[in-house]
N, C-alpha and C positions, 0 to 999 in steps of 0.2 A: 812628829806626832806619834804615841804610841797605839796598835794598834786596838787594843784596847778601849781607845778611847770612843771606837764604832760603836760598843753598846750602849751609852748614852747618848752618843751625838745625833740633833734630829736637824733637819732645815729651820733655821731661823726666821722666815716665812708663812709655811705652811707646815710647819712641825711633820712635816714626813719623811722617811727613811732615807739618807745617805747612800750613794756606792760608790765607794772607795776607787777610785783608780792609781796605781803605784809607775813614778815616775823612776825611782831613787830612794834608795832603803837601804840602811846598815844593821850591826849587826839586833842593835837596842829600837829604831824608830823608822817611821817613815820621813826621808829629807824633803822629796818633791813628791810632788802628784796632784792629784783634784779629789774633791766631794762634791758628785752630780746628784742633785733633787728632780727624777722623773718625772711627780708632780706639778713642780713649779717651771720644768727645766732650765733651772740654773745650776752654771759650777762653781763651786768656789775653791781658790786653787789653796795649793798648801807649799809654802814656800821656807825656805832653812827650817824645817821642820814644827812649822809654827802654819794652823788652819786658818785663816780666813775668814772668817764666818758672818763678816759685815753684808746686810742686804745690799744689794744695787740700789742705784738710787732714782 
């Protein structure tokens, strides 16, 4: 995921702000990590550098 991609990304949920946590990063993207929603408190992780972003269910 690049990192870039935080200024649009919202929770798919409760449309509220993202915080990135970084697992594994090169020199172009993020490989691992998560995206925590405060509001809703879910993470949703980010795995081969591909976000996640399906609600729980």
């Amino acid at each position: 995921m690049k990192k870039e991609l935080m200024d649009i990304l919202v929770c798919p949920m409760c449309k509220g702000e993202l915080e990135l946590t970084v697992e594994e990063e090169n020199e172009r993207e993020i490989v691992t990590g998560s995206l925590h929603c405060a509001k809703c408190d879910i993470r949703y992780p980010i795995t081969d550098t591909i976000p996640n972003l399906l609600p729980p269910e």
